[in-house]
C-alpha positions as CSV (number, residue, x, y, z in Angstrom):
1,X,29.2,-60.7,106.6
2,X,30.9,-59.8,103.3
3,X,28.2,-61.4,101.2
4,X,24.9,-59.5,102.5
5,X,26.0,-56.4,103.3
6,X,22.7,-54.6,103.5
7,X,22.5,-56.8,107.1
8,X,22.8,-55.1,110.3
9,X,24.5,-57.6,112.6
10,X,23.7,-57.8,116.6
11,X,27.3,-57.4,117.8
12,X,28.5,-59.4,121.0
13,X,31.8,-58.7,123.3
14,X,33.1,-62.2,122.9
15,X,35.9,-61.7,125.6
16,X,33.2,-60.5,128.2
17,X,31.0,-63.5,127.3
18,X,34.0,-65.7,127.7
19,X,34.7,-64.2,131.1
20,X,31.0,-64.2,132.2
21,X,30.6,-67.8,131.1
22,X,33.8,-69.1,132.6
23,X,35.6,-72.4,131.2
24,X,33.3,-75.0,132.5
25,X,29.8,-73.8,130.4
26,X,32.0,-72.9,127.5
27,X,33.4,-76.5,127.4
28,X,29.7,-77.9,128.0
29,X,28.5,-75.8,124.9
30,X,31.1,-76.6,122.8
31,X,30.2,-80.4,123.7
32,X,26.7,-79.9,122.8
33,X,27.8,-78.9,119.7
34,X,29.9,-81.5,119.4
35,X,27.2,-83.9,120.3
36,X,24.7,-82.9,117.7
37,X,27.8,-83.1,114.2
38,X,28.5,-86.3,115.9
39,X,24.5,-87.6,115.9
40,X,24.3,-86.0,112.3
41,X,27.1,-87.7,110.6
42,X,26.3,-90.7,112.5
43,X,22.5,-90.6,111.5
44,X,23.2,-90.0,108.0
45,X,25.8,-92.9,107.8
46,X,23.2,-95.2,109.2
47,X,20.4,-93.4,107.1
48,X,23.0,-94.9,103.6
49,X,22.7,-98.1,105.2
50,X,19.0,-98.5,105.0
51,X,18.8,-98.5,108.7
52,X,17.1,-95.0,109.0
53,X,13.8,-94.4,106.7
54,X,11.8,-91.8,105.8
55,X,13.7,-88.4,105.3
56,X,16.6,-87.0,107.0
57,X,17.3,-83.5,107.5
58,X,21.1,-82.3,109.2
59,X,21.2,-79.6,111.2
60,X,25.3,-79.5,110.2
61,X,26.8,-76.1,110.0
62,X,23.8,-74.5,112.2
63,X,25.0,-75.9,115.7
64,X,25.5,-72.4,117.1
65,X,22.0,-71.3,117.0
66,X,19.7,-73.2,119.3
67,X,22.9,-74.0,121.6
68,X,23.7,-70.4,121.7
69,X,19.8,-70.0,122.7
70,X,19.3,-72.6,125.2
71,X,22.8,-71.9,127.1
72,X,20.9,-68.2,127.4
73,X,17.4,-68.8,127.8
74,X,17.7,-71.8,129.9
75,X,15.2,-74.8,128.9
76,X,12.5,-73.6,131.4
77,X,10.5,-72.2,128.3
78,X,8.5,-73.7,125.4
79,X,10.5,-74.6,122.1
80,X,8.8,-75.5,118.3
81,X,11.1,-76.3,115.6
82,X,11.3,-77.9,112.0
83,X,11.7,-81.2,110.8
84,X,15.4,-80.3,110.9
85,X,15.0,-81.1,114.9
86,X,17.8,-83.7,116.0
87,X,19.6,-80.5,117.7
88,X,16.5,-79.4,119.8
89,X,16.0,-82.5,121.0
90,X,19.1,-83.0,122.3
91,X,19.9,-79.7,123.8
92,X,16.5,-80.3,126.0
93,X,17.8,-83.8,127.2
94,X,16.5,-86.5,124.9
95,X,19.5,-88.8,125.1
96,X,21.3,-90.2,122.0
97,X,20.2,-93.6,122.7
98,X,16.5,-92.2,122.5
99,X,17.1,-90.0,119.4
100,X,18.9,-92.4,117.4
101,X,16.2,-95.0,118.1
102,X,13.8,-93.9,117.0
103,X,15.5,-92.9,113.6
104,X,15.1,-96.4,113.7
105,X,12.0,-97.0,114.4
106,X,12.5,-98.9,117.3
107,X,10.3,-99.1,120.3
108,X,12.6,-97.1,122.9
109,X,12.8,-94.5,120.7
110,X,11.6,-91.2,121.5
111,X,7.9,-91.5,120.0
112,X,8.2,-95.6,120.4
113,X,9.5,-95.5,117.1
114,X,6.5,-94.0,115.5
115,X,7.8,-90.5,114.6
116,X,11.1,-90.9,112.8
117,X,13.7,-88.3,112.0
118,X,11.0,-85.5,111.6
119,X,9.5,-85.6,114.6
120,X,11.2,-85.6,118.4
121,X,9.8,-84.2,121.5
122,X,10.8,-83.5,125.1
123,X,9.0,-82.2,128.2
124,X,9.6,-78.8,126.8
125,X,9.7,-79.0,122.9
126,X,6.3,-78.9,121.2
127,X,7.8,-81.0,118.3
128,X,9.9,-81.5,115.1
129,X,7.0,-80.8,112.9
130,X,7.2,-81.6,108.9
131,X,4.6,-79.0,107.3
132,X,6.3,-76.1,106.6
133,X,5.1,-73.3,108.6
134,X,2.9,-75.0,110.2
135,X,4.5,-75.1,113.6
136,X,4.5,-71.4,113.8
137,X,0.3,-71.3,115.2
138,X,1.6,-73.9,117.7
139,X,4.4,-71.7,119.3
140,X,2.6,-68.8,119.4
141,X,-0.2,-70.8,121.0
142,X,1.7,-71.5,123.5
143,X,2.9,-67.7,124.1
144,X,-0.5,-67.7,124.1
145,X,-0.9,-70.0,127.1
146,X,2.3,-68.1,128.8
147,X,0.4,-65.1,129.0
148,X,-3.0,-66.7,130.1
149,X,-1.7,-68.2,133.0
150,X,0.3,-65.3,133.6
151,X,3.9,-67.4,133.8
152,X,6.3,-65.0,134.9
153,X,10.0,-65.5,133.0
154,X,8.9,-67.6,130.3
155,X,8.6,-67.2,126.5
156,X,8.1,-69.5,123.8
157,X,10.6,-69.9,121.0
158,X,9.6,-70.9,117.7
159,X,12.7,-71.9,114.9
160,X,11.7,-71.8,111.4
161,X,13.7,-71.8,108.3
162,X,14.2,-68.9,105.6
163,X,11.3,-71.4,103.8
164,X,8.5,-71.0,105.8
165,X,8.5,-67.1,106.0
166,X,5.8,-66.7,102.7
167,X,3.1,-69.3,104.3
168,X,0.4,-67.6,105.2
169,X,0.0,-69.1,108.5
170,X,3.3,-67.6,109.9
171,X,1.7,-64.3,108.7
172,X,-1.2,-65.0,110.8
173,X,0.7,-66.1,113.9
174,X,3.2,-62.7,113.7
175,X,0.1,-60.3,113.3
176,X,-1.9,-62.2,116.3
177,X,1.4,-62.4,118.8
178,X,1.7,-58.4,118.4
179,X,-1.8,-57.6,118.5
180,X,-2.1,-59.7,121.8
181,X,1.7,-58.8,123.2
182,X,2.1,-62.5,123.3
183,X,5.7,-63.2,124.6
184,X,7.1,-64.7,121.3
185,X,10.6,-65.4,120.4
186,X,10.1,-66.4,116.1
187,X,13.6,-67.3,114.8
188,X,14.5,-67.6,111.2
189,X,17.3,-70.0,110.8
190,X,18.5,-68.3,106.8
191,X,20.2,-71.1,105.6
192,X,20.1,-69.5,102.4
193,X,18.8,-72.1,100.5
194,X,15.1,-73.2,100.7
195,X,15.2,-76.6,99.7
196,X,16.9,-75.8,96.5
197,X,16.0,-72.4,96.1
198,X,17.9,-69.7,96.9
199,X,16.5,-67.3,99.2
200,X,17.1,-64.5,97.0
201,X,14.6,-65.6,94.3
202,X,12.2,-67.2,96.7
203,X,11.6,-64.1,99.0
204,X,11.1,-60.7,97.5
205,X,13.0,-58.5,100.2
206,X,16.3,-59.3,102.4
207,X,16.9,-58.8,105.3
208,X,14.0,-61.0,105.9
209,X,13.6,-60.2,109.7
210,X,13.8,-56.6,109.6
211,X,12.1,-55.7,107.1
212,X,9.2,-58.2,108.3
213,X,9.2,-56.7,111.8
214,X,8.1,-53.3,110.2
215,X,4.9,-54.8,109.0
216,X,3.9,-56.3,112.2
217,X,5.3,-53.9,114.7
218,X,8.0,-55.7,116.4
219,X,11.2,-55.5,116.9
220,X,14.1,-57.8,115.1
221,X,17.4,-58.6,115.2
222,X,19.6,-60.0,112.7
223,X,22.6,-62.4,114.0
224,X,25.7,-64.5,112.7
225,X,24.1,-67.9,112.9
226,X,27.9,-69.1,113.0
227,X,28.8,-67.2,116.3
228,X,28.4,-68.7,119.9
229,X,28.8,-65.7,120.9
230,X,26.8,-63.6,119.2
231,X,24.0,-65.9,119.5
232,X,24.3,-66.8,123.1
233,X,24.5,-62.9,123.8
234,X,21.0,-62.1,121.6
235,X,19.2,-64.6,123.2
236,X,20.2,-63.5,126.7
237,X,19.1,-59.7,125.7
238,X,16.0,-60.9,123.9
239,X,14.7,-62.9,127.0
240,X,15.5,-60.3,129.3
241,X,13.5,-57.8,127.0
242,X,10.5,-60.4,127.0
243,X,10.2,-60.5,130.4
244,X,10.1,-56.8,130.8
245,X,7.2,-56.0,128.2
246,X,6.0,-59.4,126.7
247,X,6.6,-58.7,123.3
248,X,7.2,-60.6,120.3
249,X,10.5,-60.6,118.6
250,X,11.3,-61.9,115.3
251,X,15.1,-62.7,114.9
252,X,17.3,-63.7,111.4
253,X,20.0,-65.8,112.5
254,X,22.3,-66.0,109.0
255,X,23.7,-69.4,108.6
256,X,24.4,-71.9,106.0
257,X,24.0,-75.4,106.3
258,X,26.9,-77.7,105.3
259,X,24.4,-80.9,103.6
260,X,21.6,-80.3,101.1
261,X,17.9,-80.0,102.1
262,X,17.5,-83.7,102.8
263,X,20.1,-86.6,102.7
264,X,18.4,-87.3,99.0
265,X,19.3,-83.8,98.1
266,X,22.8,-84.1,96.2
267,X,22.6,-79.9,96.4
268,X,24.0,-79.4,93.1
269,X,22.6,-76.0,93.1
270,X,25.3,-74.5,95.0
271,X,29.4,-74.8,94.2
272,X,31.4,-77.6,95.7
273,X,34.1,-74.4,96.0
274,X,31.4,-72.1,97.8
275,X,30.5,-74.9,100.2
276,X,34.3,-75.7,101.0
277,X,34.8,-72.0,101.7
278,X,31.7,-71.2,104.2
279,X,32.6,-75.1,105.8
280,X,36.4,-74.0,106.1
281,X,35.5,-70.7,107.3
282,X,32.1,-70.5,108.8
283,X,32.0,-73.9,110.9
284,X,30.1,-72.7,114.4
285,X,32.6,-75.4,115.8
286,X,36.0,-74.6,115.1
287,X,35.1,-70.5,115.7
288,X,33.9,-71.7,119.2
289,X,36.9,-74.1,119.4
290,X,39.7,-71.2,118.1
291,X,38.4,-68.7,120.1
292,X,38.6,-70.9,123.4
293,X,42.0,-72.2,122.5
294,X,42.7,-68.4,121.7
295,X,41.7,-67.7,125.3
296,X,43.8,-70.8,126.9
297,X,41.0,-72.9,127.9
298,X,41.3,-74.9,125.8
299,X,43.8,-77.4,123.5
300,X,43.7,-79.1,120.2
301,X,44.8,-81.7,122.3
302,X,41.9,-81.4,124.3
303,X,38.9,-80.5,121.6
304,X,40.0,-84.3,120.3
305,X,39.5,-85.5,123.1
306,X,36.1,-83.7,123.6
307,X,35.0,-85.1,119.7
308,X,36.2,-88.3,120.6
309,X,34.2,-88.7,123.7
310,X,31.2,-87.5,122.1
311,X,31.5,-89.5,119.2
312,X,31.9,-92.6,121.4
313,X,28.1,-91.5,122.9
314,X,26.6,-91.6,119.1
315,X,28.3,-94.9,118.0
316,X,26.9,-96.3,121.6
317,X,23.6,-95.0,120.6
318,X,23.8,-96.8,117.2
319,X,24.5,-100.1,119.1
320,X,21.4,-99.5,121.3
321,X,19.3,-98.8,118.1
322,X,20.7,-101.6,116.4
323,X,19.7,-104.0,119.8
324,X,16.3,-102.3,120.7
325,X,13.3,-104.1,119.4
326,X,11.0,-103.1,116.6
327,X,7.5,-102.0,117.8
328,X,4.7,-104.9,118.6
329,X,2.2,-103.8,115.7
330,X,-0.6,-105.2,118.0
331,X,0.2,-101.3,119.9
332,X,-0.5,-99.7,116.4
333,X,-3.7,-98.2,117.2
334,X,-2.8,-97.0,121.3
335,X,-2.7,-93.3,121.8
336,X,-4.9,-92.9,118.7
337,X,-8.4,-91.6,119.5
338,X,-11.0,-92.6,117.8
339,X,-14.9,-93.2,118.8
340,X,-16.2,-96.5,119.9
341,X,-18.9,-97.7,117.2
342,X,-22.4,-96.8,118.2
């Protein structure tokens, strides 16, 4: 990428993957992606409307990424992630009816309405979790419990944004997952702007990933968070290098994403020019969407279509959300532990 040069991108065949893949996962992949800018827009529309509350974080622009991962890795392995967690949850089969529920707050949501935009789970994600950095010991906790029970073909992949690399506790969880070969997958999503800090002045040396490695004796990769391709094709080697040695990897997938830290964030610290150009040029989307129709398997014709349907799955989820009732607060206190008074 023109604008970092000092990066050393992972490189993918794209054709090969194309032929490997064959039309029908493509077309599911590009759907998932689909899915989750649908559910984003959707959200935030609903969010304006004072029908969402809390915060809101859009994982717009950054679509490639975790679809590129699961369509690779398969969902048979443990995934932690941010508060920017809509995606995840939805890659690993959380519906849109439950994931746009509980943005609501409603009761057949996916935490009963109790967790909100921050905080989604499935059978096999670990969570959206809201303190920065502080999913990290979690993941690697659970590459912890990979290796204990001696699971054969399974890692644990932990997302975490540019952010979170100078908390302490990811620190802690790189140097314990190499000193005890714990099969680790940590991936930085650099969307180049913590919050409203560019990455540049908030962490002292780029690129992040390789240079970290160094310190903790692992190996990295660096990626183009915008390419399917390059993505799914990283993910695919990095599993198949965990299941030969159990080794962490740390991986800096370079993105950008197309909405400011949080719906409040109006991200006037960036150009409205510099956003136009990276959304005109850098959408995960329409790269995945060009090169199919590049390759005939695909149509504009046809990629309508595919937003369309999609699309008609999020407003459906809205009208669910809308319908579904507001939790009893008499169930306030169940699943909380607490001791019974002496």
């Amino acid at each position: 990428m023109s604008d970092c040069p000092q990066y050393h991108y992972f490189q993918a065949d794209s054709a090969k993957i194309i032929q490997d893949l064959g039309k029908d996962k493509l077309l599911d992949a590009l759907k998932k992606m689909l899915l989750i800018r649908n559910f984003e827009i959707r959200g935030e529309q609903a969010y304006q409307q004072g029908k969402v509350g809390g915060f809101y974080h859009s994982y717009m622009g950054q679509e490639a990424i975790q679809t590129g991962c699961i369509a690779a890795v398969g969902a048979n392995n443990w995934f932690t992630t941010t508060y920017r967690c809509h995606a995840m949850a939805l890659l690993l089969g959380v519906s849109a009816n439950e994931a746009m529920a509980e943005l609501y707050g409603k009761s057949t949501g996916n935490a009963m309405g109790r967790g909100g935009s921050m905080h989604l789970y499935s059978d096999r994600m670990l969570g959206g979790l809201a303190i920065v950095g502080g999913h990290v010991p979690i993941a690697t906790g659970a590459a912890f419990s990979i290796k204990y029970q001696k699971q054969k073909n399974m890692a644990s992949f932990c997302f975490l944004g540019d952010g979170a690399v100078v908390q302490g506790a990811v620190h802690e969880s790189l140097n314990m997952a190499s000193l005890w070969d714990l099969p680790c997958v940590y991936v930085i999503e650099n969307n180049k702007w913590g919050m409203g800090t560019a990455t540049k002045r908030a962490v002292c040396i780029e690129p992040i990933a390789e240079n970290m490695a160094k310190s903790y004796n692992m190996k990295s990769y660096t990626v183009d968070g915008s390419d399917f391709f390059a993505c799914f094709a990283l993910f695919q080697e990095v599993m198949a290098e965990i299941e030969k040695n159990g080794r962490p990897i740390l991986i800096e997938a370079v993105t950008e994403r197309f909405r400011g830290h949080s719906i409040s964030d109006p991200g006037l610290y960036r150009s409205k020019d510099s956003l136009a150009h990276t959304m005109e040029e850098k959408d995960p989307i329409h790269l995945l969407k060009n090169a199919l129709i590049e390759h005939k398997l695909l149509t504009e014709e046809e990629f309508q279509d595919l937003d369309k349907e999609q699309k008609a799955i999020v407003l459906a989820s809205m009208k669910f959300a809308d319908e579904s009732p507001s939790p009893d607060p008499i169930t306030l206190e169940q699943g909380v532990f607490a001791p019974e008074d002496e």
